[in-house]
PDBQT receptor file of N, H, CA, C and O in Angstrom, charges set to zero:
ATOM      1  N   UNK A   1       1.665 -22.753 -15.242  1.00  0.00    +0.000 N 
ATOM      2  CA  UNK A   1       1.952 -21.358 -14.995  1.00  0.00    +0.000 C 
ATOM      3  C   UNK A   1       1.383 -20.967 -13.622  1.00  0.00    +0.000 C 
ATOM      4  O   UNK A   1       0.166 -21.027 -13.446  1.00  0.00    +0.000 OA
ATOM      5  N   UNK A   2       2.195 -20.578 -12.663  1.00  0.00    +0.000 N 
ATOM      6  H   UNK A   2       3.183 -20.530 -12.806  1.00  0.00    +0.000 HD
ATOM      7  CA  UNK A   2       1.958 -20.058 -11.356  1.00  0.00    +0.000 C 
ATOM      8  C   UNK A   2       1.200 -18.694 -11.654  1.00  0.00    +0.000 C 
ATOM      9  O   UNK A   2       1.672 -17.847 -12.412  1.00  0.00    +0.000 OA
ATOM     10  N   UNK A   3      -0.241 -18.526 -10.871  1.00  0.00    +0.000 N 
ATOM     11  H   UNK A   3      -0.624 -19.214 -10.255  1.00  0.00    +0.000 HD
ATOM     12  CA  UNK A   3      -0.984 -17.233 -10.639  1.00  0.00    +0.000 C 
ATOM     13  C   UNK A   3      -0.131 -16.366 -10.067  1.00  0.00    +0.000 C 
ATOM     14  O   UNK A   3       0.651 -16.691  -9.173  1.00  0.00    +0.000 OA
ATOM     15  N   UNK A   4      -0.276 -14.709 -10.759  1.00  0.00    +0.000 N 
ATOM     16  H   UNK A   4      -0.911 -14.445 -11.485  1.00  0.00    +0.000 HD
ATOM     17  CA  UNK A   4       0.079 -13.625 -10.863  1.00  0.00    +0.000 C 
ATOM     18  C   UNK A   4      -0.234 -13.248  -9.714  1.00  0.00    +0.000 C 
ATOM     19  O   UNK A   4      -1.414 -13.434  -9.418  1.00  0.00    +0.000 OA
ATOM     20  N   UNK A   5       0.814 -12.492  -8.488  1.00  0.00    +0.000 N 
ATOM     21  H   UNK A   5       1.773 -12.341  -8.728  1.00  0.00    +0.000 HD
ATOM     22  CA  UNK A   5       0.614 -11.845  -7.805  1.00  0.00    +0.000 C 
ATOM     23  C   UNK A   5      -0.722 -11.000  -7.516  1.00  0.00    +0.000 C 
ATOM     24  O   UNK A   5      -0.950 -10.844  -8.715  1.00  0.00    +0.000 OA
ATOM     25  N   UNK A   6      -1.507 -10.505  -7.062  1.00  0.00    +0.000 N 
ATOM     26  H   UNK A   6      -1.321 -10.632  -6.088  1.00  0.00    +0.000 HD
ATOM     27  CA  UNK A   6      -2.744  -9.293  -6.791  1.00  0.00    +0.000 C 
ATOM     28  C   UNK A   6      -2.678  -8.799  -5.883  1.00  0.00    +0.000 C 
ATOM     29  O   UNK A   6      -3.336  -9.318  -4.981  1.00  0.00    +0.000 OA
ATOM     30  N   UNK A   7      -1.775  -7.362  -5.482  1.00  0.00    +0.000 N 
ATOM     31  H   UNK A   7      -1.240  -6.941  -6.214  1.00  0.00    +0.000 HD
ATOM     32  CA  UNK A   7      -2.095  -6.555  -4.240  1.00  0.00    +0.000 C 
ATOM     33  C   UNK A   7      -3.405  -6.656  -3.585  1.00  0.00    +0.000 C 
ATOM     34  O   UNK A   7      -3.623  -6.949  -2.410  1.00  0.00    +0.000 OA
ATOM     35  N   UNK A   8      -4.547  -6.268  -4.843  1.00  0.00    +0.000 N 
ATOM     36  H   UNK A   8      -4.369  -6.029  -5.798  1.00  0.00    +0.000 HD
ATOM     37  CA  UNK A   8      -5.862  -6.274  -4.538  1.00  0.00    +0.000 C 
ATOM     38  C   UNK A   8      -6.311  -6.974  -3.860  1.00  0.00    +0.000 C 
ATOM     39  O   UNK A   8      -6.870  -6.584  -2.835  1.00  0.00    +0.000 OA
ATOM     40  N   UNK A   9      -6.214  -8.433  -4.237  1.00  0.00    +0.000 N 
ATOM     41  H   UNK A   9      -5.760  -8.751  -5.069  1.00  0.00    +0.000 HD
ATOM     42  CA  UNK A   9      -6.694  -9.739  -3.577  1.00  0.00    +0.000 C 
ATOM     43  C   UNK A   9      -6.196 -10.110  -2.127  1.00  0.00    +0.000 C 
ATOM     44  O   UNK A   9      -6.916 -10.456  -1.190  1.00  0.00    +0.000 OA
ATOM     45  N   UNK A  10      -4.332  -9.921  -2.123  1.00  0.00    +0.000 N 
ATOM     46  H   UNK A  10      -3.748  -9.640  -2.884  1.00  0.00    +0.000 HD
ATOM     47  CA  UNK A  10      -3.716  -9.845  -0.578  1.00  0.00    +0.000 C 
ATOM     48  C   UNK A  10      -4.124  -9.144   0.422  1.00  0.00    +0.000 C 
ATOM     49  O   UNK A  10      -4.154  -9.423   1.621  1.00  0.00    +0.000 OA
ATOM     50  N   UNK A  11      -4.610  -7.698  -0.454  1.00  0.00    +0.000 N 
ATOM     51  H   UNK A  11      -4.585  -7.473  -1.428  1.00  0.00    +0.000 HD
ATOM     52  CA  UNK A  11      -5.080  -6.707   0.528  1.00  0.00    +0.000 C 
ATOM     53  C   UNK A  11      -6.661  -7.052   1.487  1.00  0.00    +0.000 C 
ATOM     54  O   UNK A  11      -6.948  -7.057   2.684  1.00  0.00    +0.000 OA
ATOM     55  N   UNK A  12      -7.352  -7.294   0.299  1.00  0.00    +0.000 N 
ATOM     56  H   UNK A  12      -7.118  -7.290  -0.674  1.00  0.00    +0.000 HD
ATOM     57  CA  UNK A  12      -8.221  -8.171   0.867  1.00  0.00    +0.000 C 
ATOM     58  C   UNK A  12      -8.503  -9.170   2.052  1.00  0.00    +0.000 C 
ATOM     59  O   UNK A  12      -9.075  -9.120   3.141  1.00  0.00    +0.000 OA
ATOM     60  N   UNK A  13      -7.810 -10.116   1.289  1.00  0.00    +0.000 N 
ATOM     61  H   UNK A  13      -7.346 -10.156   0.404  1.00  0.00    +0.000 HD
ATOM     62  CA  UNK A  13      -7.643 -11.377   2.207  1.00  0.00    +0.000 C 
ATOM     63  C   UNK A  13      -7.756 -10.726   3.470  1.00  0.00    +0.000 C 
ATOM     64  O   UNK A  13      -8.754 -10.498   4.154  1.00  0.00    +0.000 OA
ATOM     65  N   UNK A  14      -5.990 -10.348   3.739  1.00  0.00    +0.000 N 
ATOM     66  H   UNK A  14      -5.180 -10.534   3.183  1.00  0.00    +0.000 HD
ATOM     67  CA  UNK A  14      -6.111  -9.531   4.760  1.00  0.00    +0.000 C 
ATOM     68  C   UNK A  14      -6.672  -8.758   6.044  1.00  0.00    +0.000 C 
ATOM     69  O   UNK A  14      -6.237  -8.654   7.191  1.00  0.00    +0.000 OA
ATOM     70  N   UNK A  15      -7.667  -8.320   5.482  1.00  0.00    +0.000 N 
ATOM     71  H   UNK A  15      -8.020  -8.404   4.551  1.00  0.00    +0.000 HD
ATOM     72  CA  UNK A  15      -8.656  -7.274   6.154  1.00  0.00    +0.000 C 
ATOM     73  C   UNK A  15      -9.282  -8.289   6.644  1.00  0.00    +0.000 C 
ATOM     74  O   UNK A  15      -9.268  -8.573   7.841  1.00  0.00    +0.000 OA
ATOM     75  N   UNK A  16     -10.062  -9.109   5.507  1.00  0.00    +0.000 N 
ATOM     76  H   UNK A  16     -10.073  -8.878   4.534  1.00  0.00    +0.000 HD
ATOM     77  CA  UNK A  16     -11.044 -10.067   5.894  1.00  0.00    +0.000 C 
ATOM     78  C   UNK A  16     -10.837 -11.183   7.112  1.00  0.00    +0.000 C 
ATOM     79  O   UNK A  16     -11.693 -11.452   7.955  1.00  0.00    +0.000 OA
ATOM     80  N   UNK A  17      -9.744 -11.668   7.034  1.00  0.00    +0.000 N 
ATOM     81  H   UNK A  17      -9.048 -11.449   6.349  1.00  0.00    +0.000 HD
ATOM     82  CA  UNK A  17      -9.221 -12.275   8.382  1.00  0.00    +0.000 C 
ATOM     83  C   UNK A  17      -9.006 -11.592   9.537  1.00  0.00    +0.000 C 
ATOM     84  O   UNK A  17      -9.264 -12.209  10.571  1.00  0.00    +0.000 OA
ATOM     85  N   UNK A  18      -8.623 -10.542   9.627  1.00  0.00    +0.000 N 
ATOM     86  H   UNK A  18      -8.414 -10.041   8.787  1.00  0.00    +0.000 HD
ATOM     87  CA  UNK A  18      -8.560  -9.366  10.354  1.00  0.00    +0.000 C 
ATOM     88  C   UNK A  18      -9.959  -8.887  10.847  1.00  0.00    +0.000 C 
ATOM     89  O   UNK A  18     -10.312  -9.010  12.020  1.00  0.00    +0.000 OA
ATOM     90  N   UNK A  19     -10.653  -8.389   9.968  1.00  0.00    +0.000 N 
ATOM     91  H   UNK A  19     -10.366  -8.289   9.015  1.00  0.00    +0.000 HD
ATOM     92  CA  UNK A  19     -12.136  -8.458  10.381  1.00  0.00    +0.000 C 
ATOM     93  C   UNK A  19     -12.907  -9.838  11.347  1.00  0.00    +0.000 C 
ATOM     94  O   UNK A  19     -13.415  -9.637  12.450  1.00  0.00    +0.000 OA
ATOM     95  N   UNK A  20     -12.870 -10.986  10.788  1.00  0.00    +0.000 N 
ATOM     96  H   UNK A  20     -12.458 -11.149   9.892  1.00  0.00    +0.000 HD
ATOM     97  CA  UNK A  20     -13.171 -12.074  11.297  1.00  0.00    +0.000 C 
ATOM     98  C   UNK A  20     -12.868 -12.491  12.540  1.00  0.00    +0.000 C 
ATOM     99  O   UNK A  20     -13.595 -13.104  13.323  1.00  0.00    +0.000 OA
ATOM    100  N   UNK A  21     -11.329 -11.989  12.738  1.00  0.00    +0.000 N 
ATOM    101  H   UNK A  21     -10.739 -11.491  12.102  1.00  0.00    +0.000 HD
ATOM    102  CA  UNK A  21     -10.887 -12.257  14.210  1.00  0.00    +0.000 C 
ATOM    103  C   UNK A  21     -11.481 -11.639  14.997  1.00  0.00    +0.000 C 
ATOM    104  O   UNK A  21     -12.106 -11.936  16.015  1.00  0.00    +0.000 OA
ATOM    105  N   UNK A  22     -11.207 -10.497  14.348  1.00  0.00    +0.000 N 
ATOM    106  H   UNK A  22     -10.699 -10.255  13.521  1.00  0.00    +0.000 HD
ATOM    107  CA  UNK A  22     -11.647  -9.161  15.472  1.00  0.00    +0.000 C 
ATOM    108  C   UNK A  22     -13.259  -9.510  15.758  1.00  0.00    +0.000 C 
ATOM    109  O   UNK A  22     -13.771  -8.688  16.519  1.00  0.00    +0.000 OA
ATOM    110  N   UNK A  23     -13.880 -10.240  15.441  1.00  0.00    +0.000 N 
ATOM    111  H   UNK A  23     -13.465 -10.908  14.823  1.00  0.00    +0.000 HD
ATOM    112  CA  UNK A  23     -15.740  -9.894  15.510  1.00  0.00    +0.000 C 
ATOM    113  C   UNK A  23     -15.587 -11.702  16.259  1.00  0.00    +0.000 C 
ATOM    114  O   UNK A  23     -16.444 -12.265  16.940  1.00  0.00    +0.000 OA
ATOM    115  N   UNK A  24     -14.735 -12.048  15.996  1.00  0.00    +0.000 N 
ATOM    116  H   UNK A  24     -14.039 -11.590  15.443  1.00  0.00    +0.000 HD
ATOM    117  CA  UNK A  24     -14.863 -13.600  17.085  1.00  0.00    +0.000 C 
ATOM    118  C   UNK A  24     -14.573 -12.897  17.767  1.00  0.00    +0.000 C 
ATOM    119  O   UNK A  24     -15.580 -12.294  18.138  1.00  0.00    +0.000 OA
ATOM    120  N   UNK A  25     -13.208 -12.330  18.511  1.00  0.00    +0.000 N 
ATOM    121  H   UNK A  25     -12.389 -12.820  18.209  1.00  0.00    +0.000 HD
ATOM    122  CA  UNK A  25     -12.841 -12.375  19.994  1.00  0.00    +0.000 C 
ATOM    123  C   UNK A  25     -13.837 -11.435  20.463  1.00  0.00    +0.000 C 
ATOM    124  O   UNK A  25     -13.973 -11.402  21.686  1.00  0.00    +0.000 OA
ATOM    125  N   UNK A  26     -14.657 -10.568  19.688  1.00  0.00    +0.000 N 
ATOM    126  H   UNK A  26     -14.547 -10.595  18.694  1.00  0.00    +0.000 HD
ATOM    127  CA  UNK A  26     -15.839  -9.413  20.218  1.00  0.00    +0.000 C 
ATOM    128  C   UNK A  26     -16.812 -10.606  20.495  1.00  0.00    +0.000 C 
ATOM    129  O   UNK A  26     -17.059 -10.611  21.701  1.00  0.00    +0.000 OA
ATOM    130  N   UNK A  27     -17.449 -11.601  19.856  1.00  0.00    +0.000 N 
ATOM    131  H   UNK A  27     -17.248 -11.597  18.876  1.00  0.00    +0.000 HD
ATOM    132  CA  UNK A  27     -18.517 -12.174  20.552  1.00  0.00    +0.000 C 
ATOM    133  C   UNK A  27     -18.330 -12.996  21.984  1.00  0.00    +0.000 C 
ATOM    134  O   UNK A  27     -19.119 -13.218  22.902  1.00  0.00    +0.000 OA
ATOM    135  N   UNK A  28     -16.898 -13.360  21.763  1.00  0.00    +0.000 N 
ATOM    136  H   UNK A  28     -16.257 -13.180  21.017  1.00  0.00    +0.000 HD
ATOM    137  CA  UNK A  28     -16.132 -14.055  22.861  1.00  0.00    +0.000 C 
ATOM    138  C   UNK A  28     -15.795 -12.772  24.377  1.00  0.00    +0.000 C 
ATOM    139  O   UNK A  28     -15.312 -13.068  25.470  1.00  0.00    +0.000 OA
ATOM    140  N   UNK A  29     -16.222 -11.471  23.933  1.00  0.00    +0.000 N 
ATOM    141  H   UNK A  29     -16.613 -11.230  23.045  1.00  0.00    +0.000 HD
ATOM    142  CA  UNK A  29     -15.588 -10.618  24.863  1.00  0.00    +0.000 C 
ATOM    143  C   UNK A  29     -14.367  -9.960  25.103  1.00  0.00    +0.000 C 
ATOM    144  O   UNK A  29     -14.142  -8.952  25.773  1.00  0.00    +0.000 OA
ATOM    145  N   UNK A  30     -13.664 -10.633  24.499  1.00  0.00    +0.000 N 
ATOM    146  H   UNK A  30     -13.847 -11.451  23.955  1.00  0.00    +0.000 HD
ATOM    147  CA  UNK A  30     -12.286 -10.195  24.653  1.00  0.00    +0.000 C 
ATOM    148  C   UNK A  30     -11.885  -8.670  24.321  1.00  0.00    +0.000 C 
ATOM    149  O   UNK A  30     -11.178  -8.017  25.088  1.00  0.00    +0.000 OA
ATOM    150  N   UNK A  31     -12.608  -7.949  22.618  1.00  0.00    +0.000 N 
ATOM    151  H   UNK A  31     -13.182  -8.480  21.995  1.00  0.00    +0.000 HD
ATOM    152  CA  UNK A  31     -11.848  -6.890  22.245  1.00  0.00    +0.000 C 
ATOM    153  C   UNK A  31     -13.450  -6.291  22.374  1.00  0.00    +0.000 C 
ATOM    154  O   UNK A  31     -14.379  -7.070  22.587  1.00  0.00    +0.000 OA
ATOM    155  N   UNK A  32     -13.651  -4.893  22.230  1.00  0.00    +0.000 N 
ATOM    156  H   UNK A  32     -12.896  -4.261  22.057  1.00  0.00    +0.000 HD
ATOM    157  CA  UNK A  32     -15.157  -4.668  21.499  1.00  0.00    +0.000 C 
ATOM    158  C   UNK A  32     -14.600  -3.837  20.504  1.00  0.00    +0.000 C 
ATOM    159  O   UNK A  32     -13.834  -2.877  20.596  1.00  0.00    +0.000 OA
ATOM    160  N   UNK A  33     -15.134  -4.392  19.527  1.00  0.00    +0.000 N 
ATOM    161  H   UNK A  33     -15.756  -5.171  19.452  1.00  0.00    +0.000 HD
ATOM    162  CA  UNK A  33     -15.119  -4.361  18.194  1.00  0.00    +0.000 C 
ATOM    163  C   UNK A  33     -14.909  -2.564  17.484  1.00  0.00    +0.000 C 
ATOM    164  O   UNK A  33     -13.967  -2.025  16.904  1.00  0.00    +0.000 OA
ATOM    165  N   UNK A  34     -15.830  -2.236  17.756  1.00  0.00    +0.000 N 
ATOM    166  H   UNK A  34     -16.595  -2.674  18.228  1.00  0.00    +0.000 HD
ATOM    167  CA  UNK A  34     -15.794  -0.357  16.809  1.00  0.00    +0.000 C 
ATOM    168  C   UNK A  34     -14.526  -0.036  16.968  1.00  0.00    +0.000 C 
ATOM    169  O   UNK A  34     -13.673   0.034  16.083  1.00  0.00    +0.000 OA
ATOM    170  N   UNK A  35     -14.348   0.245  18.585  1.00  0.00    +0.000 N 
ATOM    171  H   UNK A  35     -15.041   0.188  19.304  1.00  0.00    +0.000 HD
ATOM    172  CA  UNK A  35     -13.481   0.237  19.245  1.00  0.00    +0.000 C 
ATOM    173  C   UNK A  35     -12.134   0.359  18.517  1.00  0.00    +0.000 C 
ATOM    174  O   UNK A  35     -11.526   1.395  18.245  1.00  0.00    +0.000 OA
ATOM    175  N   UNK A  36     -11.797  -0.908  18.261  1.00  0.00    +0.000 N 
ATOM    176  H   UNK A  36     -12.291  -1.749  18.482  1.00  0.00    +0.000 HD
ATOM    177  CA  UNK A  36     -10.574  -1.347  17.680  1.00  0.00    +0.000 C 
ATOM    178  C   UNK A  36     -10.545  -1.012  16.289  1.00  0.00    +0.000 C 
ATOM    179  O   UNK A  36      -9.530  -0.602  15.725  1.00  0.00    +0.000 OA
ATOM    180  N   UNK A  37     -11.742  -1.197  15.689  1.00  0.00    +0.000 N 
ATOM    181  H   UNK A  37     -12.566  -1.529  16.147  1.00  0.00    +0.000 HD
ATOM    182  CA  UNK A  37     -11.587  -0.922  14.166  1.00  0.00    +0.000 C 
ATOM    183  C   UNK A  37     -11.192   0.515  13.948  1.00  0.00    +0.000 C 
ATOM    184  O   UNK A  37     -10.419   0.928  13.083  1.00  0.00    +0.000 OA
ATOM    185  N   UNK A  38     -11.899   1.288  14.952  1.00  0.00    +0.000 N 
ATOM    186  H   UNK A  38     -12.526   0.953  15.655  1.00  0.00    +0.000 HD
ATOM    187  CA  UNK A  38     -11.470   3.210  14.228  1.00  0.00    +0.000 C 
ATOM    188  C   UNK A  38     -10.628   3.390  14.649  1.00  0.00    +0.000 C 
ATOM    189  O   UNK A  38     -10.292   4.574  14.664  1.00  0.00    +0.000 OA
ATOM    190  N   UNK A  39      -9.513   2.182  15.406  1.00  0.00    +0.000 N 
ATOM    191  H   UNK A  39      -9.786   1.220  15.394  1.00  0.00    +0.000 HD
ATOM    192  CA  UNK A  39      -8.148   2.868  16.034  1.00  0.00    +0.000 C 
ATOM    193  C   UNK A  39      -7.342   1.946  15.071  1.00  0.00    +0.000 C 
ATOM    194  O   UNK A  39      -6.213   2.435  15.115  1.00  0.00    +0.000 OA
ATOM    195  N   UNK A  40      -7.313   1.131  14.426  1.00  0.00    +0.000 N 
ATOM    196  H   UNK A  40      -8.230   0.734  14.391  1.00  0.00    +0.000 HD
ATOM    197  CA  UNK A  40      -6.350   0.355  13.543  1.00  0.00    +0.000 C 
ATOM    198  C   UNK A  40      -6.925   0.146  12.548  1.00  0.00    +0.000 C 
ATOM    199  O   UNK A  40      -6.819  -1.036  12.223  1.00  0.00    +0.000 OA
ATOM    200  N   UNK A  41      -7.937   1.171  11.379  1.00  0.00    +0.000 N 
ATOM    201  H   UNK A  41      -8.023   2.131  11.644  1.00  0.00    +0.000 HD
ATOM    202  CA  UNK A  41      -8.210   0.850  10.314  1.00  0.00    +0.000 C 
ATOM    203  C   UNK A  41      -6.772   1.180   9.751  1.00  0.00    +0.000 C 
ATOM    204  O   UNK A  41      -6.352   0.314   8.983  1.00  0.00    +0.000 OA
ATOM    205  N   UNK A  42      -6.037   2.115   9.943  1.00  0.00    +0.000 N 
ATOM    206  H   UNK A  42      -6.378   2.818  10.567  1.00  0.00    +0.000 HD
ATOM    207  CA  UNK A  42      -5.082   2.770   8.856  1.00  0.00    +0.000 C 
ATOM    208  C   UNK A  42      -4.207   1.801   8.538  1.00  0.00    +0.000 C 
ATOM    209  O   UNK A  42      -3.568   1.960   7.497  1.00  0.00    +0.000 OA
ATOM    210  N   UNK A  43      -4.037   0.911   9.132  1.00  0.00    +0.000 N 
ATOM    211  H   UNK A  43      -4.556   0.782   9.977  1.00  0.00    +0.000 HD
ATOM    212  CA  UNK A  43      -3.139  -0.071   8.939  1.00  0.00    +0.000 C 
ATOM    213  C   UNK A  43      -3.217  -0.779   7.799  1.00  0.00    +0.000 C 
ATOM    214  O   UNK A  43      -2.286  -1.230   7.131  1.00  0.00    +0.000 OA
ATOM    215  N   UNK A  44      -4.835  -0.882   7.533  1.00  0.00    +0.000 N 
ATOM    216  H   UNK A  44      -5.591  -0.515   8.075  1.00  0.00    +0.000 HD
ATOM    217  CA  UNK A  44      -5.105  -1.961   5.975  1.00  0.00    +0.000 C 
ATOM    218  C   UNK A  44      -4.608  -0.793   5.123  1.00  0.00    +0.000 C 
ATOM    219  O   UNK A  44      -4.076  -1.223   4.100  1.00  0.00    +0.000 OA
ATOM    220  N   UNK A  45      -4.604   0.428   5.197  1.00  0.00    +0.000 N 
ATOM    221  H   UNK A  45      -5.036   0.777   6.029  1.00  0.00    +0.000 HD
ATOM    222  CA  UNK A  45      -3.793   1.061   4.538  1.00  0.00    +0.000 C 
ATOM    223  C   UNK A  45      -2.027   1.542   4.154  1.00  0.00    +0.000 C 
ATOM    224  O   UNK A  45      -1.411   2.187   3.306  1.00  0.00    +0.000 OA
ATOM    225  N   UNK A  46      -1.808   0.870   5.199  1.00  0.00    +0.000 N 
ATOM    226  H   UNK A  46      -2.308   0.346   5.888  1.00  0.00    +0.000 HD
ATOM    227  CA  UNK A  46      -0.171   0.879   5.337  1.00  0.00    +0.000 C 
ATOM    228  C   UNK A  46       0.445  -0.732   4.732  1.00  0.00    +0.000 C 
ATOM    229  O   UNK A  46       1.561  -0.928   4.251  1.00  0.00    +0.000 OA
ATOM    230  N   UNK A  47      -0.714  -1.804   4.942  1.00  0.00    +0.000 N 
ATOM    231  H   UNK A  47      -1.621  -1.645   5.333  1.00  0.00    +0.000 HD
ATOM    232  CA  UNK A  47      -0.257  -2.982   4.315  1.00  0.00    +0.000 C 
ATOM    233  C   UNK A  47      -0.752  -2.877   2.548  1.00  0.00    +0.000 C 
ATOM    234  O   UNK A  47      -0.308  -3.275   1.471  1.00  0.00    +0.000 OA
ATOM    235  N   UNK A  48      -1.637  -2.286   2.920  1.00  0.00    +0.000 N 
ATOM    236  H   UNK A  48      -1.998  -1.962   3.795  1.00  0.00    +0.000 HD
ATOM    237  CA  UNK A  48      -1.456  -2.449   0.877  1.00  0.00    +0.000 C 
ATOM    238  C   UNK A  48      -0.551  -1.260   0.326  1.00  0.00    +0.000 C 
ATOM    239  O   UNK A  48      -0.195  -1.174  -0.849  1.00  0.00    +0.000 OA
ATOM    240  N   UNK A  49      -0.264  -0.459   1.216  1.00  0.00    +0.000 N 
ATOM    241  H   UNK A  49      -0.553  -0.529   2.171  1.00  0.00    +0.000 HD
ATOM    242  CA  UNK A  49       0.795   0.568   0.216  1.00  0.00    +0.000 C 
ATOM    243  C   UNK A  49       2.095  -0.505   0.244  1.00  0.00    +0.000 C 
ATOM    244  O   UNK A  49       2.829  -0.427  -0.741  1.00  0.00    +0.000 OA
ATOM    245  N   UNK A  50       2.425  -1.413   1.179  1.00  0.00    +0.000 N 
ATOM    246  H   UNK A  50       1.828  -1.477   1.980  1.00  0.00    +0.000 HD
ATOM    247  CA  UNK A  50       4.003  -1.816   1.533  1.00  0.00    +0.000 C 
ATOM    248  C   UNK A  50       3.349  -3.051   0.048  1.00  0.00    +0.000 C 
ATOM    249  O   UNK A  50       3.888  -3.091  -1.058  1.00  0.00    +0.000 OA
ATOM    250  N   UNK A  51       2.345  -3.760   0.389  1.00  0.00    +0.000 N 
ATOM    251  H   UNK A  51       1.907  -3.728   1.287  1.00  0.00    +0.000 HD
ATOM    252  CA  UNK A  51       1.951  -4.757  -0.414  1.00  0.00    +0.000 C 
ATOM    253  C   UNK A  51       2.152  -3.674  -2.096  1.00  0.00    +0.000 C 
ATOM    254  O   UNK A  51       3.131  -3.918  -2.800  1.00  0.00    +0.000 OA
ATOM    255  N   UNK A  52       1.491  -2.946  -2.384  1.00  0.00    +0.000 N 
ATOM    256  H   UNK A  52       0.695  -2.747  -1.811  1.00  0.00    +0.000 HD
ATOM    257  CA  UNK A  52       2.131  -2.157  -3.736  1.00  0.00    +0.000 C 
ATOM    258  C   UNK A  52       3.421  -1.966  -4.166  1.00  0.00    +0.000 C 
ATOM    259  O   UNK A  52       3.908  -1.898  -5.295  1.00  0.00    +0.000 OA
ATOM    260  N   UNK A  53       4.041  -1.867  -2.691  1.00  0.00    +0.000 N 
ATOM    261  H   UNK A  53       3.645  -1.922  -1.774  1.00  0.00    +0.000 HD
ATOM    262  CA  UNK A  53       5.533  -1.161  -3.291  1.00  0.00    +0.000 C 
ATOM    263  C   UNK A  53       6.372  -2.656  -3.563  1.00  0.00    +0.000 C 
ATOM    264  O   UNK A  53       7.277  -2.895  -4.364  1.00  0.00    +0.000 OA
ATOM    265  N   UNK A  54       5.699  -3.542  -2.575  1.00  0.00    +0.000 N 
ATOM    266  H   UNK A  54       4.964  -3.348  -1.925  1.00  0.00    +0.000 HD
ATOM    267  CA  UNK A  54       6.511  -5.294  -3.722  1.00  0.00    +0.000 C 
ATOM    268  C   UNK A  54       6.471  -4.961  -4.653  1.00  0.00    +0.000 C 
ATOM    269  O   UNK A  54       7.436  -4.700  -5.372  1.00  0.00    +0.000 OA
ATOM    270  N   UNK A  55       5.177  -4.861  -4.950  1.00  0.00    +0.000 N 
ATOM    271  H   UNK A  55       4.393  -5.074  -4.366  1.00  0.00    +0.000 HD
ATOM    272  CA  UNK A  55       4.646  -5.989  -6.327  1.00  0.00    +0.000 C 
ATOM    273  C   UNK A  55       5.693  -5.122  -7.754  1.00  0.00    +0.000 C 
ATOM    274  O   UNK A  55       6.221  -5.574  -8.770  1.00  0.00    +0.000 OA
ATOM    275  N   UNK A  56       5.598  -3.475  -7.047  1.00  0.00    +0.000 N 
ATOM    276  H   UNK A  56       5.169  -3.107  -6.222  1.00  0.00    +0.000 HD
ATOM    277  CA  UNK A  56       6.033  -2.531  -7.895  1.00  0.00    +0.000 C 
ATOM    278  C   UNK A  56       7.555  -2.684  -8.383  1.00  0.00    +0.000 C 
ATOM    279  O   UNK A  56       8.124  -2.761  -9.472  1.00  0.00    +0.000 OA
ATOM    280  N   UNK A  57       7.917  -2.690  -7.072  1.00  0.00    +0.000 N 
ATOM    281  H   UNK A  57       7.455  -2.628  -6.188  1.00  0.00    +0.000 HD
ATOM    282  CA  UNK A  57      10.245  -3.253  -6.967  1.00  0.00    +0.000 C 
ATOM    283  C   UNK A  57      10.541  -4.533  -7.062  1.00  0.00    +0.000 C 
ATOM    284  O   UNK A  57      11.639  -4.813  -7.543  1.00  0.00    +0.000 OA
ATOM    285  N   UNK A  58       9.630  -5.631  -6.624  1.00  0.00    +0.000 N 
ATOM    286  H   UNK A  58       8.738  -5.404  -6.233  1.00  0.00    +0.000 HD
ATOM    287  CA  UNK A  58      10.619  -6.679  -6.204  1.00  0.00    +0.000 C 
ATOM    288  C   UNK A  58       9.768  -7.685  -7.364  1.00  0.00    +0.000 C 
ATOM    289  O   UNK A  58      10.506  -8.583  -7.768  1.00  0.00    +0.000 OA
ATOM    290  N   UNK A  59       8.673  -7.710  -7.845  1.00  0.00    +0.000 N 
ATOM    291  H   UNK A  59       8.073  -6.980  -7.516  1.00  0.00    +0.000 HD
ATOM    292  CA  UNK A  59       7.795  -9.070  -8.349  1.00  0.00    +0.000 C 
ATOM    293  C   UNK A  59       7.529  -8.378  -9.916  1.00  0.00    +0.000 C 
ATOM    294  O   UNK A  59       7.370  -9.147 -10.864  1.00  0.00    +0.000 OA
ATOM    295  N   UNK A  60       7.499  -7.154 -10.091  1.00  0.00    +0.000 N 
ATOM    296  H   UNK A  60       7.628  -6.530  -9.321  1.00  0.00    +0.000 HD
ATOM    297  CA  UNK A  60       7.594  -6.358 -11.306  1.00  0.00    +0.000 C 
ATOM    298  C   UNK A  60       8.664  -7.023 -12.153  1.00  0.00    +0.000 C 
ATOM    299  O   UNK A  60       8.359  -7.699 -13.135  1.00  0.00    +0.000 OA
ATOM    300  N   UNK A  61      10.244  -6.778 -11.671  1.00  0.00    +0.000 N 
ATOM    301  H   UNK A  61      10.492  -6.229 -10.873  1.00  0.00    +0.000 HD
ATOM    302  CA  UNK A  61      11.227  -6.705 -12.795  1.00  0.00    +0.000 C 
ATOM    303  C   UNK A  61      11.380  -7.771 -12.914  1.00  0.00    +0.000 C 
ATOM    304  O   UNK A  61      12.122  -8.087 -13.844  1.00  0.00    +0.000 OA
ATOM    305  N   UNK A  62      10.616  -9.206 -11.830  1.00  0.00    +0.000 N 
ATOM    306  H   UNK A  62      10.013  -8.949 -11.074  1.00  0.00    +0.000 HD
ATOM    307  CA  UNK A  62      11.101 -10.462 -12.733  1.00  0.00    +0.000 C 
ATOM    308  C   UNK A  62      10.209 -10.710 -13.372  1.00  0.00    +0.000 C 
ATOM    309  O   UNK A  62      10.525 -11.796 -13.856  1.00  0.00    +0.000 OA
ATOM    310  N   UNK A  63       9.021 -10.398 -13.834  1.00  0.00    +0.000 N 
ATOM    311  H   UNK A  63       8.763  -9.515 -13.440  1.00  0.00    +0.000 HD
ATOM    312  CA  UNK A  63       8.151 -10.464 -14.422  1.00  0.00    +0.000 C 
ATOM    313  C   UNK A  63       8.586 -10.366 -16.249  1.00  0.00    +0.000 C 
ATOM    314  O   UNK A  63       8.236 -11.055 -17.207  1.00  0.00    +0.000 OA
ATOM    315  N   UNK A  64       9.261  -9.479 -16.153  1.00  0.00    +0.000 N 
ATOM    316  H   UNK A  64       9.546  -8.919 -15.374  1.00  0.00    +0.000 HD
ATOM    317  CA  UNK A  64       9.700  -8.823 -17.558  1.00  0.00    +0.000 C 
ATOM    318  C   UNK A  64      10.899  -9.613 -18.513  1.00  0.00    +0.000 C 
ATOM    319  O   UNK A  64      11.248  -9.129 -19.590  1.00  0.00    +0.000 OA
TER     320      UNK A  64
C-alpha cells in the first residue's frame, strides 16, 4: 500500500528546503537572509493552500 498523500508534511518539506537554501547562500553571501524571508514568507502560504486544493479535487475522489 502506497503512503497517503500529507499537505502537512509537503508543506513542510518545502519550507524546510527553502529555509536551508536560503541560510546557505546567506553564509555564502549571496542573499541576506531576513531580508528575503519577510518579503517571500507568503508564499509557504500560497503553496499549501494550492497543495490543499489537490489533495481536496484531484487525490480526494480517487481515494473513495
Amino acid at each position: 500500500m502506497a503512503p497517503r498523500f500529507s499537505v502537512e508534511r509537503f508543506v513542510l518539506g518545502l519550507c524546510l528546503i527553502a529555509i536551508g537554501t536560503l541560510w546557505t547562500l546567506s553564509l555564502l553571501g549571496a542573499v541576506e537572509l531576513l531580508p528575503t524571508l519577510r518579503r517571500w514568507w507568503p508564499l509557504a502560504l500560497v503553496v499549501w493552500g494550492a497543495a490543499e486544493l489537490f489533495n481536496t479535487f484531484v487525490l480526494a475522489p480517487r481515494r473513495r
